[in-house]
Structure formats: C-alpha cells, structure tokens
ZAMARGU-4260 file (C-alpha; in steps of 0.2 Angstrom, whole numbers, plus 5000, padded with zeros to 4 digits):
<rodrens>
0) 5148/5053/4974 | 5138/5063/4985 | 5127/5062/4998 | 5109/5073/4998 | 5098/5072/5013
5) 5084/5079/5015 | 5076/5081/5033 | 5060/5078/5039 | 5049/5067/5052 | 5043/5051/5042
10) 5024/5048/5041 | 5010/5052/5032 | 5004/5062/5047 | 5019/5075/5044 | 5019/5076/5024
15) 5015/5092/5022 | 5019/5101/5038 | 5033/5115/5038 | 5046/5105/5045 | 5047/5092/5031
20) 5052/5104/5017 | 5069/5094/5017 | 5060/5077/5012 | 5049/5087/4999 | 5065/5093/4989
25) 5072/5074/4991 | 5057/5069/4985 | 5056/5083/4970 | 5074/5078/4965 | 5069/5060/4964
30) 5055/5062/4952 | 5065/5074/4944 | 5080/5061/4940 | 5070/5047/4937 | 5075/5038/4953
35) 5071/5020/4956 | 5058/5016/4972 | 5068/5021/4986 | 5075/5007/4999 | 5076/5004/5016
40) 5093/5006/5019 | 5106/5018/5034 | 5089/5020/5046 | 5080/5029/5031 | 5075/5028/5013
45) 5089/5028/4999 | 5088/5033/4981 | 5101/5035/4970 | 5100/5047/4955 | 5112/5054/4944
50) 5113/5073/4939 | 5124/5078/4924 | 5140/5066/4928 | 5138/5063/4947 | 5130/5050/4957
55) 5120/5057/4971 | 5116/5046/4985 | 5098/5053/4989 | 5094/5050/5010 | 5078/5054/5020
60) 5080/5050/5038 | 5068/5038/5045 | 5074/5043/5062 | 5064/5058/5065 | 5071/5076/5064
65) 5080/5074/5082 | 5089/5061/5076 | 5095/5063/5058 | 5112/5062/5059 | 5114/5044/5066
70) 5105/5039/5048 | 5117/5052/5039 | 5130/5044/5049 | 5130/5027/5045 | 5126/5031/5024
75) 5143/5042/5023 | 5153/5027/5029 | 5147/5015/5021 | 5151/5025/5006 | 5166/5030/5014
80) 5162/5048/5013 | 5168/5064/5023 | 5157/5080/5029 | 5162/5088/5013 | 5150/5076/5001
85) 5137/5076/5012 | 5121/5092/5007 | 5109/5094/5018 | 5090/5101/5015 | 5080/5107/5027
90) 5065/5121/5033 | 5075/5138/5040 | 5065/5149/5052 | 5077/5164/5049 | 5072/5165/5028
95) 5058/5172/5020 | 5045/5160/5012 | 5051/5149/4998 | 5070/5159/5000 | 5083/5149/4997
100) 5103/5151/5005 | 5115/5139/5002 | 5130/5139/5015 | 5146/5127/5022 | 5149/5125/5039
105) 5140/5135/5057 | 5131/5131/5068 | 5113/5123/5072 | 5105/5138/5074 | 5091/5127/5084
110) 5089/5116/5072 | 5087/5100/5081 | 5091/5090/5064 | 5106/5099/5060 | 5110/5100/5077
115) 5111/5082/5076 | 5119/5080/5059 | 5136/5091/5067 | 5135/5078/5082 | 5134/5064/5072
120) 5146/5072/5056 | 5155/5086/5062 | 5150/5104/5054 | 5158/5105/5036 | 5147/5100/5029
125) 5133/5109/5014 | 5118/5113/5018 | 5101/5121/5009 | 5091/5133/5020 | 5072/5133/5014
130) 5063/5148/5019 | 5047/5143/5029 | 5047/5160/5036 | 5043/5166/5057 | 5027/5166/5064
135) 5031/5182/5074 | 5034/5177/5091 | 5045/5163/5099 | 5030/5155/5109 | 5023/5151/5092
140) 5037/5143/5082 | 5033/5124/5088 | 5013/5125/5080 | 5021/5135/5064 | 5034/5122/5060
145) 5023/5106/5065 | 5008/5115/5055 | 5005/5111/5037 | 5009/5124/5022 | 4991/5132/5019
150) 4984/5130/5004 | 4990/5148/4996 | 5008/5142/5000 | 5005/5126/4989 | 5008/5134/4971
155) 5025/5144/4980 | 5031/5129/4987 | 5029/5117/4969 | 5039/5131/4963 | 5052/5132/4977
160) 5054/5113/4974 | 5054/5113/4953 | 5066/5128/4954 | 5077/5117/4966 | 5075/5100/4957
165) 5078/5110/4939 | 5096/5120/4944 | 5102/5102/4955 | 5116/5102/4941 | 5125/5118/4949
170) 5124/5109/4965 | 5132/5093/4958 | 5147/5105/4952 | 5147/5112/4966 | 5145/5131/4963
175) 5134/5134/4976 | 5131/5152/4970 | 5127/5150/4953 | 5112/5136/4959 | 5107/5149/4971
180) 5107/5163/4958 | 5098/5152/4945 | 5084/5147/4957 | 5081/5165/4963 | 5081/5168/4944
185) 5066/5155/4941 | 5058/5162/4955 | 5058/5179/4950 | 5052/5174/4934 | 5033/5168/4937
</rodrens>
C-alpha cells in the first residue's frame, strides 16, 4: 500500500491556480482509476484506487499548502506506513512548464508544503515535481504561483496530467525512471 498526495490549497477559489497542480494530478489519477467519491478523512479527502496490483491511498490535504504534512501525517499512521510509501505531487518553480522530475529525499527548496511534509514525515520520502515554470524575478513568484494557468497552458497541462495518470503503473512499481521516461515520451509525442 501506498500513499499519493497531491498538494494544493482547498477551495473552488484556488482550482486552477499554479499552486494546486499537486490536487489536479490527484484528481487526474482518480478519474483515471475509477475511484469512488473521495472522503473526508486525515484532514483531507481520501480515495483509494488500485493501479496494476497495488492499492494507492489517494490524499489531498485539506489543511492548506502550509500545512500539509499534518494530514499526510495522520493518513501514514493510520496505515501504519513509513516516509518510504508516501509520493508526493506538487507545482516546482525550478522546472520548465509541464516538465516532469521524479526524485527521493532533499530539501524543501521553499516549498512551504514540502517543507512541511519533512517536518511532519521526515525527508525520505518520493516526490513529483511539476514544472509550473519562473516568472523571471523573485518579487513575482507569490502572483505566479497563486495565479491561475492561462488559457494557452490548458491543453499542456490536460496533457501533463493524462500523461501522468496514463504511466501511474511505473510509479506503482516503483521505477521512477521509466514513469518519467514514458511521460516525457507522450509528451514528446503531440
């Protein structure tokens, strides 16, 4: 069993914005797997899929970004879970648009929800970096990552997320590199 949390700030008011790329690929795995309705459940909403033979415990956060690891948290021991089956999702400054890195362990790299996953869990654990790209200056960063994708980022981003739902299976077996060769594949591809 796995957990797979994607970040993001709850509200209808924050769906589309940068920040909330994390619940998007929850949300694109869900639909994907045929997920029931999710449940209120760890201080966010739970569904549980499974892809190829594993069970994956999908979490979004209702904590808000700052505090996402305290819902993280509290689903890992009720499974009785460690850092290593948790996989986190979440917008990366530091990537190109709709880019994709897979990487164990580090640092928050200001990233105030992994930041506070590593309080709450430690640091081992997975995480998916989705490129949402820099504005260009440091002053800007705050209005980029609260802004919402703009309507030529729409189609890229539907493919980022089918690409990511589509190659899940990889990430269930845990061969991190062929998921993220097969994504950049599809990618490359339209």
């Amino acid at each position: 069993m796995q957990i797979w949390a994607g970040l993001g700030n709850p509200g209808p008011q924050y769906a589309m914005h940068r920040h909330n790329v994390g619940f998007m690929a929850a949300d694109a795995l869900a639909d994907r797997y045929d997920a029931p309705a999710p449940a209120k459940k760890f201080q966010g909403w739970v569904q549980e899929v499974r892809i190829g033979g594993d069970k994956i415990i999908l979490l979004k956060p209702a904590t808000f970004m700052n505090e996402s690891g305290r819902s993280i948290r509290a689903a890992m021991d009720f499974y009785k879970l460690t850092p290593e089956d948790v996989t986190v999702f979440y917008d990366e400054l530091d990537l190109a648009p709709f880019k994709i890195k897979v990487k164990r362990g580090g640092g928050a790299a200001g990233h105030n929800g992994i930041r506070s996953t590593i309080d709450h869990i430690g640091a081992d654990f997975r995480r998916i970096r989705l490129g949402i790209g820099h504005p260009g200056h440091k002053d800007r960063v705050t209005g980029y990552v609260l802004g919402s994708f703009s309507k030529n980022e729409i189609d890229p981003l539907a493919d980022m997320l089918g690409a990511i739902a589509a190659e899940a299976g990889w990430l269930a077996k845990g061969d991190d590199v062929r998921f993220m060769n097969e994504v950049a594949l599809r990618l490359n591809e339209d």
